[in-house]
C-alpha positions as CSV (number, residue, x, y, z in Angstrom):
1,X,67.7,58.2,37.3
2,X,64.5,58.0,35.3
3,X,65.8,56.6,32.1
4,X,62.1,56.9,30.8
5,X,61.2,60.2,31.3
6,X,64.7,61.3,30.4
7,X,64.1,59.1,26.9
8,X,60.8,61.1,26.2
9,X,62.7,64.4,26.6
10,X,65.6,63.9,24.8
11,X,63.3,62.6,22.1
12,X,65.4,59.6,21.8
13,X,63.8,57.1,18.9
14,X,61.6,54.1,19.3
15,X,59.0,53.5,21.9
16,X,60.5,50.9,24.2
17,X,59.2,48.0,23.1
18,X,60.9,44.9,21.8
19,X,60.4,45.7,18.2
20,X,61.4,49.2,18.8
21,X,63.9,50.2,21.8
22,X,64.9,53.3,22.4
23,X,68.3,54.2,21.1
24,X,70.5,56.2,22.6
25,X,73.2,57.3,20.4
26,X,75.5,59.7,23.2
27,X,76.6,59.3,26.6
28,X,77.8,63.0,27.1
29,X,74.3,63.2,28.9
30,X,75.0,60.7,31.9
31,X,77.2,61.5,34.3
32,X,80.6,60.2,34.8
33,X,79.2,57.6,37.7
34,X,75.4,56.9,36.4
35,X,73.9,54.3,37.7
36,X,70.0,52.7,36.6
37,X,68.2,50.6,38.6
38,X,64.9,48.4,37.5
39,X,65.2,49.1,33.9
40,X,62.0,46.1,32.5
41,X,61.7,48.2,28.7
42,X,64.1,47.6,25.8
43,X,66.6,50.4,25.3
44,X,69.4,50.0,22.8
45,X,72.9,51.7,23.6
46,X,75.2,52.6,20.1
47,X,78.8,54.0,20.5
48,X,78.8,54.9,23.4
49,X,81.8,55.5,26.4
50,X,81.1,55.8,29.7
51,X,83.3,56.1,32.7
52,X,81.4,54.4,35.5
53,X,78.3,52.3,34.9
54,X,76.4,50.6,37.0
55,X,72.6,48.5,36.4
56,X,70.6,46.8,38.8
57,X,68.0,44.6,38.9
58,X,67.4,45.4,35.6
59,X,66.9,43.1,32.1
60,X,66.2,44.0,27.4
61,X,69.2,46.4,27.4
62,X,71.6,46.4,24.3
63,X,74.9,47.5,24.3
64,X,76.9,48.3,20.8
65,X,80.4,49.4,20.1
66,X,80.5,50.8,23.7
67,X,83.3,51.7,25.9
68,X,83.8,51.3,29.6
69,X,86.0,51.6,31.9
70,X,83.8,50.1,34.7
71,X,80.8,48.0,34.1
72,X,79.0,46.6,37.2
73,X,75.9,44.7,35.9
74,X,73.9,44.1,39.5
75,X,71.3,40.9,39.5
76,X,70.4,41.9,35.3
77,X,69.5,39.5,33.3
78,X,68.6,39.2,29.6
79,X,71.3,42.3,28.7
80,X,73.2,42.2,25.3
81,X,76.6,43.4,25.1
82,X,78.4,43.3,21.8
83,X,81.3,44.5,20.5
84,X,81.8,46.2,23.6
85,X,85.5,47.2,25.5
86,X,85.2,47.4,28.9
87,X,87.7,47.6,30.9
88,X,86.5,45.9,34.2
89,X,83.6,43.9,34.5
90,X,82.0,43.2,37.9
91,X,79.0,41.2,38.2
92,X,76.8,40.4,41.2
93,X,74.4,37.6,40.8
94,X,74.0,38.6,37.3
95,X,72.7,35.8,35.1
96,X,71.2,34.8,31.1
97,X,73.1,37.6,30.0
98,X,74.9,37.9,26.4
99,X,78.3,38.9,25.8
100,X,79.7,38.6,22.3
101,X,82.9,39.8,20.6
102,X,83.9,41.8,23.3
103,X,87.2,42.5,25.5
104,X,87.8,42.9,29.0
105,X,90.6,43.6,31.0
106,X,89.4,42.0,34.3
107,X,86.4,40.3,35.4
108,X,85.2,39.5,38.6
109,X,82.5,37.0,39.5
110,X,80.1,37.3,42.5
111,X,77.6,34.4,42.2
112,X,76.7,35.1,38.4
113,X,75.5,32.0,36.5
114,X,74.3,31.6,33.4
115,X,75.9,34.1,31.2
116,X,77.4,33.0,27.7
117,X,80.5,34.9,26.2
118,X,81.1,34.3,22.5
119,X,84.5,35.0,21.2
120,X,85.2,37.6,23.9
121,X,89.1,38.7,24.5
122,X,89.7,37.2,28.5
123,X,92.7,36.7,30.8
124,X,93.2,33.5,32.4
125,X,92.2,34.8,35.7
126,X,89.0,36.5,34.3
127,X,88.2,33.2,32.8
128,X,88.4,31.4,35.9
129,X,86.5,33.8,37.6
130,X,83.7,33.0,35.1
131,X,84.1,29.1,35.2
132,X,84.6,28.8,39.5
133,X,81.9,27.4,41.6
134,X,80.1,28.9,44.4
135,X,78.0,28.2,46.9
136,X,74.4,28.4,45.7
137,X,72.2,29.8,48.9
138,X,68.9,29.4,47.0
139,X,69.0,25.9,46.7
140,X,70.1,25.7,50.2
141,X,67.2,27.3,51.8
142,X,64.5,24.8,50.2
143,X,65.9,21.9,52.0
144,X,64.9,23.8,55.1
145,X,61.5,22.0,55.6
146,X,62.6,19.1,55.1
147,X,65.5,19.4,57.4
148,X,63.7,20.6,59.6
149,X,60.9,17.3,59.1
150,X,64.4,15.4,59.7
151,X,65.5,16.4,62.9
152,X,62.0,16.4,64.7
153,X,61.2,13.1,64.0
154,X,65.0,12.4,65.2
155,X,64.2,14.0,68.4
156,X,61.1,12.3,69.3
157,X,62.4,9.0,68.5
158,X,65.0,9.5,70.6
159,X,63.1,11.1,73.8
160,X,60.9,7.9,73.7
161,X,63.5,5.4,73.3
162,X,66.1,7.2,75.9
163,X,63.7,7.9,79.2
164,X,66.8,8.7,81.0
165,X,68.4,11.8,82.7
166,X,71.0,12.4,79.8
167,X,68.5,13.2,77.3
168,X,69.3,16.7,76.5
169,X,72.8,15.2,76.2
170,X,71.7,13.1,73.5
171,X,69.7,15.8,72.1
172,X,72.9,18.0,71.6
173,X,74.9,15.2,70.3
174,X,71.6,14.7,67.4
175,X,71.3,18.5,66.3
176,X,75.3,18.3,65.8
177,X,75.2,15.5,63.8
178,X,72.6,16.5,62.2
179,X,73.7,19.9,61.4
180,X,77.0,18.9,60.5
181,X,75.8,15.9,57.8
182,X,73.0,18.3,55.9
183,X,76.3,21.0,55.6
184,X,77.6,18.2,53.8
185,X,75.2,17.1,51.8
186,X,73.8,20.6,50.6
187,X,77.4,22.0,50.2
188,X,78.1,18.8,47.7
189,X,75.0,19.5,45.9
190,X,75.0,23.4,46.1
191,X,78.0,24.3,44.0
192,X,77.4,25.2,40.4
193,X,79.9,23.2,38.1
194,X,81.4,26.0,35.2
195,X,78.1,28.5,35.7
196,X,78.8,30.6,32.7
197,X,79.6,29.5,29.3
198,X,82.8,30.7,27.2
199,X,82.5,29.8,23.6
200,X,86.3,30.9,21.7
């Protein structure tokens, strides 16, 4: 859906900017499951309900004295939610968001970090949802090189120490030790300790 154009013709107020979002005062005009994907421009929602909803990839949206009964917010960032009910929340790698004064029935978490949510009505389950670690795969991948640096200079070592027949044996034995150690290191230093913030 082209939020844009659709703004411009239902001569929705404000401009898009930060100063001066467009506002968007009815949801009759989505469909029951709308979904919007790489919204970058500031668009204020006000009293809205909405069935299904879904954003991706997508960051300066305002939500106000909304309803929903399914809110998936899709690696977004930067979004304000207040005063909002929503019945389920999912989100998926969704972080810096701001939720304030709002209620939820159920959350669920998929590697979101980073989110704050100020005096917000939660469950206990949807609060440890929020609070859990994960496994973070981006700071995984950056040790890469260096692994990589690791187990070379391992292997070289070894092939000029060990001139003998059982060298690929002792090659084998290396990578799994290797493997098996930088697991455990990255794994202890990968998980993100209470990644969203509940302030009550």
């Amino acid at each position: 859906m082209e939020l844009k154009k659709f703004a411009i013709e239902e001569n929705w107020e404000g401009n898009g900017s930060i100063n001066n979002p467009y506002i968007c005062l009815n949801a009759d005009i989505f469909p029951e499951e709308c979904s919007l994907t790489g919204i970058g421009y500031h668009i204020l929602f006000r009293d809205c309900v909405f069935k299904e909803f879904d954003v991706k990839r997508s960051q300066n949206m305002i939500f106000e004295e909304c309803k929903f009964s399914l809110l998936s917010l899709s690696y977004c960032s930067n979004l304000r939610i207040t005063n909002c009910d929503i019945y389920i929340l999912n989100l998926t790698g969704a972080s810096s968001n701001n939720f304030s004064h709002c209620s939820f029935e159920k959350v669920n978490n998929f590697a979101s970090h980073s989110n704050r949510f100020l005096k917000c009505v939660l469950d206990p389950s949807s609060k440890n949802a929020l609070l859990s670690e994960f496994f973070d795969f981006s700071k995984v991948t950056r040790y890469f090189p260096i692994l990589i640096i690791i187990f070379i200079s391992i292997i070289g070592v070894s092939i000029f120490v060990m001139q003998s027949t059982n060298i690929l044996l002792l090659v084998g034995e290396i990578l799994v030790t290797v493997v098996l150690l930088s697991f455990w290191l990255l794994t202890r230093n990968s998980g993100l300790k209470n990644p969203n913030e509940i302030i009550e």
